[in-house]
C-alpha positions as CSV (number, residue, x, y, z in Angstrom):
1,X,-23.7,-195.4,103.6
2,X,-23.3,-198.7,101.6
3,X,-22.3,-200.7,104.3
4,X,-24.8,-199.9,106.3
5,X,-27.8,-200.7,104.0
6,X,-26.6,-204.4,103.6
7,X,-25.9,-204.5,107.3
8,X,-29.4,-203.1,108.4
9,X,-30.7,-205.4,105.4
10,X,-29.1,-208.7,107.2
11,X,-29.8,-207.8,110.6
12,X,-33.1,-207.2,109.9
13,X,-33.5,-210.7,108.2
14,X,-31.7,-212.6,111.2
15,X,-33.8,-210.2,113.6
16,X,-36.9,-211.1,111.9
17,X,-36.1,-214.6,111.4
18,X,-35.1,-214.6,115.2
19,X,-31.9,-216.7,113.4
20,X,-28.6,-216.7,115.4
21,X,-25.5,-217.3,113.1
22,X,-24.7,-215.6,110.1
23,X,-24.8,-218.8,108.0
24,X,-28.3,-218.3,108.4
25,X,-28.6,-215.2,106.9
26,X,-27.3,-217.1,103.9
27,X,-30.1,-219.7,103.6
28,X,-33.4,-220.2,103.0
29,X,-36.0,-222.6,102.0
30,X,-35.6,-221.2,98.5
31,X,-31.7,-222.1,98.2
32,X,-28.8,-220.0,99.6
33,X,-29.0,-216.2,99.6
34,X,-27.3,-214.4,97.3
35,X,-25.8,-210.8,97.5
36,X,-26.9,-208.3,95.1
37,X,-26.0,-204.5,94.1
38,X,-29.0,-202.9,92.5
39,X,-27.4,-199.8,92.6
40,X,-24.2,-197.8,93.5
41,X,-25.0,-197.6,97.4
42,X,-28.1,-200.1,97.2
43,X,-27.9,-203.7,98.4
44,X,-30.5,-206.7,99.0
45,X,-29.9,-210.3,100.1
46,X,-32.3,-212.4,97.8
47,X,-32.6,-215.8,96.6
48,X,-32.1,-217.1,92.9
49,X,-36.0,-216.9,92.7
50,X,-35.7,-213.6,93.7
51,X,-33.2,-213.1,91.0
52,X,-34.9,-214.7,88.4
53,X,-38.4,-212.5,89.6
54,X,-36.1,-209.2,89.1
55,X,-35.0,-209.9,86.2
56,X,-38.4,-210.6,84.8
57,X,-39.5,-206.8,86.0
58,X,-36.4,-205.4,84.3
59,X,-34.6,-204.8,87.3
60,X,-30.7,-204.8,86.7
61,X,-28.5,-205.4,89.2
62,X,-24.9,-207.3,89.4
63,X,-24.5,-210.5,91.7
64,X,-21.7,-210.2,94.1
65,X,-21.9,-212.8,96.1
66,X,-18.3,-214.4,95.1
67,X,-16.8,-211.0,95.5
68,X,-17.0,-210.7,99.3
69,X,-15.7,-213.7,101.7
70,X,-19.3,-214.8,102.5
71,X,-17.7,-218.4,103.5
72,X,-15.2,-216.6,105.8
73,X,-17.7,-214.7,107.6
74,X,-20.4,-217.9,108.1
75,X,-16.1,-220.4,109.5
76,X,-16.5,-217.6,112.0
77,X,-19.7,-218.1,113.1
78,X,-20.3,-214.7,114.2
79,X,-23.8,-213.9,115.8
80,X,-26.1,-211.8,114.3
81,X,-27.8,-210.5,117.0
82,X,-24.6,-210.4,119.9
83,X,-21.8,-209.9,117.0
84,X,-23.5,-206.6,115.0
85,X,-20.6,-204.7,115.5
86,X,-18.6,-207.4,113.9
87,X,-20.6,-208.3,111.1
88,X,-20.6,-204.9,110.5
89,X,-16.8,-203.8,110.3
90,X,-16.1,-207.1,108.5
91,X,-18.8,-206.6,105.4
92,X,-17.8,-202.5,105.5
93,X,-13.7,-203.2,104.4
94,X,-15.6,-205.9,102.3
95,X,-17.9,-203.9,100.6
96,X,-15.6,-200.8,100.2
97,X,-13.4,-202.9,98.3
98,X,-15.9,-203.7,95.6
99,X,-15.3,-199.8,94.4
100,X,-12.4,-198.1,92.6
101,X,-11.8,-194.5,91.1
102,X,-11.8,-194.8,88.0
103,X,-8.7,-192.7,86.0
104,X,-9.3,-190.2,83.6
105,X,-7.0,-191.1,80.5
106,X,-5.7,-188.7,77.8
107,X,-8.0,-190.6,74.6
108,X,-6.7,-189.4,71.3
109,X,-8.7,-186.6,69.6
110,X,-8.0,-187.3,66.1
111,X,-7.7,-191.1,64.5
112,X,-4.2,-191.9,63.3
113,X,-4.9,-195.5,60.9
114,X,-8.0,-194.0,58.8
115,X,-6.9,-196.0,55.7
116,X,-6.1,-198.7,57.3
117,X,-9.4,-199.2,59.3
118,X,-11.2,-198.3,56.2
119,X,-9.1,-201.0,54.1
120,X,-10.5,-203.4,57.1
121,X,-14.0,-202.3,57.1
122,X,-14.4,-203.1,53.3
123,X,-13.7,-206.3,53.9
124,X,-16.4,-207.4,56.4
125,X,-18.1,-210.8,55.4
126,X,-21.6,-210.8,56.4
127,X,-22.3,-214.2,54.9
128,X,-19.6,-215.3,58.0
129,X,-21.3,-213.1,60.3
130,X,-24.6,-215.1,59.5
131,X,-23.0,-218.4,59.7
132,X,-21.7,-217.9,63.1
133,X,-24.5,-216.8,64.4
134,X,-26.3,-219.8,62.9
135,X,-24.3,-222.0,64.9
136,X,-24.2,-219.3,68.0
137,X,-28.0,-219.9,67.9
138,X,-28.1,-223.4,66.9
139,X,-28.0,-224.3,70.9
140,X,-31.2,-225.0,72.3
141,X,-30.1,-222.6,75.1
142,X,-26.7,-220.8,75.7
143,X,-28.1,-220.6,79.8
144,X,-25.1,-220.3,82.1
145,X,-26.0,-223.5,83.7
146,X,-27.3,-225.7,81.1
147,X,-25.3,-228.6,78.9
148,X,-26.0,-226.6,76.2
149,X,-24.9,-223.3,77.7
150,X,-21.5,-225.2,78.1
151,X,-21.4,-226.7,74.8
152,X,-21.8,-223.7,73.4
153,X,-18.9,-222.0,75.2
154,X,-16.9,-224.9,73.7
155,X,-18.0,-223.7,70.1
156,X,-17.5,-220.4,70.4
157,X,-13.4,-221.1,72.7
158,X,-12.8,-223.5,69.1
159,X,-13.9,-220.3,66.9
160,X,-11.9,-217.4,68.5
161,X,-8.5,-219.9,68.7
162,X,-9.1,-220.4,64.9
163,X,-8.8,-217.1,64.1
164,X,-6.1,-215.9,66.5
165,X,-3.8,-219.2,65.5
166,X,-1.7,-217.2,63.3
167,X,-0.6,-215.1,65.8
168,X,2.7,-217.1,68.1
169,X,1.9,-214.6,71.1
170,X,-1.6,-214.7,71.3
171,X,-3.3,-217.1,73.6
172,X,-7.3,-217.6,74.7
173,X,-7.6,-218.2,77.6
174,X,-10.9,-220.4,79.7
175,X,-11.6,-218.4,82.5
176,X,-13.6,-221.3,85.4
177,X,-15.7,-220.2,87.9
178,X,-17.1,-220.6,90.7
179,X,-21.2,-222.4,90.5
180,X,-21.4,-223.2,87.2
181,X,-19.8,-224.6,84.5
182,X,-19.9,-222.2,81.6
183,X,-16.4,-220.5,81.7
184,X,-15.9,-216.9,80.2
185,X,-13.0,-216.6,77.5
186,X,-10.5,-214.1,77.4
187,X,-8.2,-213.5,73.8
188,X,-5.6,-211.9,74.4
189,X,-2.8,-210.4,72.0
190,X,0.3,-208.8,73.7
191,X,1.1,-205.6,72.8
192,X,4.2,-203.5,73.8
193,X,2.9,-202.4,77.2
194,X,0.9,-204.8,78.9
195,X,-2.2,-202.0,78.8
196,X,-5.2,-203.5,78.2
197,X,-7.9,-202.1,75.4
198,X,-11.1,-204.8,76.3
199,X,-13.7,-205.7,73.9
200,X,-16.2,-207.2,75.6
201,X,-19.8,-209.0,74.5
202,X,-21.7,-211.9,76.8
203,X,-22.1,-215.4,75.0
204,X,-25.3,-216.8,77.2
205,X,-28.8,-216.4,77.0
206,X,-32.0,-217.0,78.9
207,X,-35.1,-217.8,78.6
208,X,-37.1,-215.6,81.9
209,X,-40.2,-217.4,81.4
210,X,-38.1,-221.2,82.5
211,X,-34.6,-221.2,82.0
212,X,-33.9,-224.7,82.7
213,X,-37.0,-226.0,80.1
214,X,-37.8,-223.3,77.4
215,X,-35.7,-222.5,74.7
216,X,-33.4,-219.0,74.2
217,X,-32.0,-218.7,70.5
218,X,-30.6,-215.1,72.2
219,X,-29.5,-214.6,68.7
220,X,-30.1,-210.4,69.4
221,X,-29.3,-210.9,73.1
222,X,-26.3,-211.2,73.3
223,X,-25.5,-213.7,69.8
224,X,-25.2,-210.5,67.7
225,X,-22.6,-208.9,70.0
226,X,-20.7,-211.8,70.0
227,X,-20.5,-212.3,66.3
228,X,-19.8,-208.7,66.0
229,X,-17.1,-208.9,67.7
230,X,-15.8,-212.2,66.2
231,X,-15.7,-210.8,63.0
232,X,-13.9,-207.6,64.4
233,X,-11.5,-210.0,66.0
234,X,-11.0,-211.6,62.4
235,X,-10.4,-208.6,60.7
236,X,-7.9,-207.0,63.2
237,X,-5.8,-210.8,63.2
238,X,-5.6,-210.3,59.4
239,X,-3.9,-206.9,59.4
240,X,-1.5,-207.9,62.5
241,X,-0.4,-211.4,60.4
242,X,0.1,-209.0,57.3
243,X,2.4,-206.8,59.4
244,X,-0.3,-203.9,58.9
245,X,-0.7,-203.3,62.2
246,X,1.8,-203.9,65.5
247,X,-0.6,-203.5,69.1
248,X,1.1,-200.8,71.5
249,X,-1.1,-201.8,74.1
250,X,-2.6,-205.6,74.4
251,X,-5.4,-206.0,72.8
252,X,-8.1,-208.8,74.3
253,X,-11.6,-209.8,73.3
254,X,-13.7,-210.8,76.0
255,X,-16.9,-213.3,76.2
256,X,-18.5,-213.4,79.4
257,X,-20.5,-216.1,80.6
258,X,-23.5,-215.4,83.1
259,X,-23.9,-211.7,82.3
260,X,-28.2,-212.6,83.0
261,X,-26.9,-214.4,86.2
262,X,-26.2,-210.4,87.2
263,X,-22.6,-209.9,85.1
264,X,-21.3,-213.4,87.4
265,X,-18.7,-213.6,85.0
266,X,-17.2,-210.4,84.1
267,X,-17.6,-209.4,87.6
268,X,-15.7,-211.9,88.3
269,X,-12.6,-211.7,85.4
270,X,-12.7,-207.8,86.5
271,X,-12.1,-208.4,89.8
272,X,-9.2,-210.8,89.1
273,X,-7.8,-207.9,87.1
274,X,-8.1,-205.3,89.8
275,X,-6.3,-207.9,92.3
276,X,-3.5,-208.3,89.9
277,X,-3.4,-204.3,89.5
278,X,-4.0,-204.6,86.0
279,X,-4.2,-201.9,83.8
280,X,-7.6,-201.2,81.8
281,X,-7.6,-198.3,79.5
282,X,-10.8,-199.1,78.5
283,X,-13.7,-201.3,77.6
284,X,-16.0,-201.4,74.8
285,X,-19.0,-203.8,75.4
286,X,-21.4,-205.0,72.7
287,X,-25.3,-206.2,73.9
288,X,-27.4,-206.5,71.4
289,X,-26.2,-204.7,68.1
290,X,-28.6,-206.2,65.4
291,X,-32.5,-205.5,66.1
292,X,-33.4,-202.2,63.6
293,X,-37.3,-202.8,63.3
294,X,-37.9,-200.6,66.4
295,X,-36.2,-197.4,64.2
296,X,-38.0,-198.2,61.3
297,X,-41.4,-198.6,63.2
298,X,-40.9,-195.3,65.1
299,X,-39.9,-193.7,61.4
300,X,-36.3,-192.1,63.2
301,X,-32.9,-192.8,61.6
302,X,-31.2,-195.8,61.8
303,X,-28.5,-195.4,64.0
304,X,-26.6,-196.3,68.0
305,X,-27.4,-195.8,71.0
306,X,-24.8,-195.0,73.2
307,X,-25.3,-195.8,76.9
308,X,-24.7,-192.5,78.6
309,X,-25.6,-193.2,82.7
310,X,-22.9,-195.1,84.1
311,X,-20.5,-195.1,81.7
312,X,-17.4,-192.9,81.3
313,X,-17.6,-189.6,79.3
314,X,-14.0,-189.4,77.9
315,X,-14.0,-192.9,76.9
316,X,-17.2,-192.2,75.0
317,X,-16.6,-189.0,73.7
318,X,-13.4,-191.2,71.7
319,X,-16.1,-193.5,70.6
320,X,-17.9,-190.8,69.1
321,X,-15.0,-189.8,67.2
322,X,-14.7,-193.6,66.2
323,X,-18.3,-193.5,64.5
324,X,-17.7,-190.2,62.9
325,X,-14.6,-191.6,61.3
326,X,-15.3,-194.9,60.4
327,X,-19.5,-195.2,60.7
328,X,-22.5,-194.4,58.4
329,X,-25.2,-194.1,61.2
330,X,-25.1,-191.1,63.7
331,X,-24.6,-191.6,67.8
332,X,-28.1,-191.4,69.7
333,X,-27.2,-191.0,73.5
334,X,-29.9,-192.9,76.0
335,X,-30.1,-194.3,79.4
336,X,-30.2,-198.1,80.4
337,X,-29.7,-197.9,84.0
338,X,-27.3,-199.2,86.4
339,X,-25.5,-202.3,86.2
340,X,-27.7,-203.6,82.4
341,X,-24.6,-205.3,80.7
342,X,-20.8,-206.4,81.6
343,X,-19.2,-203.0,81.2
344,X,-20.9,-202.1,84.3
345,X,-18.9,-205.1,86.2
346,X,-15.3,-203.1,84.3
347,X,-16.9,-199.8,86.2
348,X,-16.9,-201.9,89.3
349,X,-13.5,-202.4,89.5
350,X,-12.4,-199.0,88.6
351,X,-12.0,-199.3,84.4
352,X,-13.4,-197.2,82.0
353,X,-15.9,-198.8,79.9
354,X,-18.7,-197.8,77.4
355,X,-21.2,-199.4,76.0
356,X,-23.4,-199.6,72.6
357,X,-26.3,-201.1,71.8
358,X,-28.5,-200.8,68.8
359,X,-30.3,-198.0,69.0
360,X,-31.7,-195.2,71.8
361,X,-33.2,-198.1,74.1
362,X,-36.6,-197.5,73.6
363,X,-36.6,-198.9,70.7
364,X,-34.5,-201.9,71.3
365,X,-36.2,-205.2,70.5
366,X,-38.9,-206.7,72.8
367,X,-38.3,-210.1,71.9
368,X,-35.1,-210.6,74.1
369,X,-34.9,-213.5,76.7
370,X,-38.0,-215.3,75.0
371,X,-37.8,-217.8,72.1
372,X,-38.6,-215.3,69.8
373,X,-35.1,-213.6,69.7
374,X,-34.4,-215.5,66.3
375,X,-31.7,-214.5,63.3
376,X,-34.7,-213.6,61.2
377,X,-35.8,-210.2,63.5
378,X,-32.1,-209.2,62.7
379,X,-30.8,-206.6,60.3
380,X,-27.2,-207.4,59.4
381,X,-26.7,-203.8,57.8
382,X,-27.2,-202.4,61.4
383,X,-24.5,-205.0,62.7
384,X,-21.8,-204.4,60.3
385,X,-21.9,-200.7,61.3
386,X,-20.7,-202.0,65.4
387,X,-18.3,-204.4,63.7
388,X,-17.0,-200.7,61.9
389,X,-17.0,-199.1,65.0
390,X,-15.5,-202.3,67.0
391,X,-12.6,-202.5,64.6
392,X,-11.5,-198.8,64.8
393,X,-11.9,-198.3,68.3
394,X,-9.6,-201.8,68.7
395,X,-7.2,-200.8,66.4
396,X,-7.2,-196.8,67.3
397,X,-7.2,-197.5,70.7
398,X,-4.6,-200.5,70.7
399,X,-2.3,-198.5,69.0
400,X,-2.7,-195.4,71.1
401,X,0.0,-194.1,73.3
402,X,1.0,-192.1,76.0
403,X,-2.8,-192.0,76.9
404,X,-1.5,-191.1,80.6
């Protein structure tokens, strides 16, 4: 079924088009096409316009372009029009290779290291969180493909090594790809099975209106989930250098670059994970934890909203037992749609991954992606709650075992 939307998709450009090589399919006077998932079986080829247009309606979607050998199909030079058949078979094995099952794992039902996550959780700085994300924010634009976007990937690789230099084994790792020069960066801190439990958050932003001229604070979208998680990170270092705490499975912290590209660069780590066979026991992403106005407007409790279409339900059920623990704010479940942050790239691949946000997603802040997503809409209240819930799913989680 998927493989032959895209191919009746391209054919019926290089038909229209009365084109002739499947390079052509690829090109346009808008740029090179690029290949995009919209959902599970749905496929378009569109142009960056077309991207930036989507994005603009809300569409979400994840760009696959560097995922499928695009380049090895066009050295080929097969025909559109004479070669259907084999454009066909090749983008089918392509295409069925973007999917994985994803495993059901045996999550723990009770938490084992209350007094120690509590111990951690008391010790939260906000006046660090702030100052991050002062700096974070401080960049005209964190846009995948700006100076600035770079520069600020630079920042934030300087801030996580700080905090993890105590630790011999640990390493942070620049993670280059392919288009662009902002690099994702991976943390990583071994445990005794090389299991992985993945934070994740997405360091760029964007400006829809004009990326490469306006300016995009993104201190909501996605600044607050990365300082949440930098301070998460902080406080879970501290109780490994103190000998409170020894990772069973390897704990990393991720920070994607080009998640409003369409997740370009956790799509892309992922990927390299499931070619390596790596093991993900799960992933916890964090978009957007700080904007409360919306819950106070409405007049409903303060609280999170937990993605619950296209996530995985055992993976969140053990989050909800991670708020109930270690949280003061209740779990509101709500929809987002497919593919509308980077644990939707972890799903991909065949890894289990959840995701929070600030509240039930209606009421989510409506200044995202515009240069009013300043520090000053934020409550920092609401984002030491998902740096509570961040460090006891890390350190439950990472310290969990025989989860299969």
């Amino acid at each position: 079924m998927k493989a032959s939307i895209l191919l009746a998709c391209a054919i019926g450009v290089a038909e229209a088009l009365s084109l002739g090589s499947i390079s052509d399919l690829f090109e346009s006077t808008n740029g090179p096409k690029r290949l995009i998932k919209l959902g599970p079986d749905q496929f378009e080829l569109v142009t960056e316009a077309d991207k930036l247009n989507y994005r603009r309606e809300g569409k979400k979607f994840i760009d696959v372009t560097n995922q499928v050998s695009i380049d090895e199909a066009m050295k080929e030079n097969m025909v559109a029009t004479a070669g259907k058949q084999n454009f066909f078979n090749y983008f089918s094995k392509q295409i069925d290779a973007l999917q994985a099952p994803i495993p059901q794992y045996s999550y723990p039902s009770k938490t084992h290291y209350d007094k120690l996550v509590a111990d951690l959780n008391k010790k939260i700085d906000l006046d660090l969180v702030r100052s991050n994300l002062a700096n974070f924010t401080s960049f005209y634009t964190r846009y995948y493909k700006s100076e600035t976007g770079l520069e600020s990937a630079n920042w934030l690789f300087d801030k996580v090594s700080g905090i993890v230099s105590g630790i011999e084994a640990a390493s942070v790792k620049k993670i280059h790809h392919d288009g662009w020069d902002q690099y994702s960066i991976v943390v990583s801190i071994p445990g005794k099975t090389e299991d992985k439990v993945v934070v994740g958050a997405h360091q760029d932003s964007i400006n829809l209106l004009f990326p490469n001229i306006l300016s995009a604070p993104g201190a909501d979208d996605d600044g607050s989930g990365t300082v949440t998680t930098l301070e998460a990170l902080r406080l879970v270092v501290s109780a490994i250098e103190k000998g409170d705490f020894t990772p069973h499975n390897t704990l990393e912290f991720h920070y994607y670059s080009a998640e409003e590209g369409g997740l370009l660069g956790s799509i892309d780590v992922f990927t390299r994970y499931f070619d390596k066979k790596e093991v993900v026991l799960g992933m916890l992403q964090q978009d957007m934890t700080g904007f409360s106005q919306g819950m106070t407007d409405a007049g409903v409790e303060h609280h999170f909203g937990l993605i619950s279409d296209y996530t995985t339900p055992g993976l969140n059920e053990f989050l909800k037992l991670i708020v109930g623990a270690y949280c003061s704010i209740p779990v509101h479940e709500t929809e987002c749609g497919y593919a509308c942050s980077d644990h939707a790239s972890a799903l991909e691949k065949g890894y289990p991954a959840s995701f929070f946000i600030e509240s039930e997603f209606k009421y989510t802040s409506k200044f995202i992606h515009l240069v009013m997503d300043t520090m000053d809409r934020l409550d920092f209240q609401l984002i030491e709650e998902h740096v509570k819930l961040t460090v006891g799913y890390a350190i439950e989680l990472a310290g969990a075992k025989k989860l299969y």
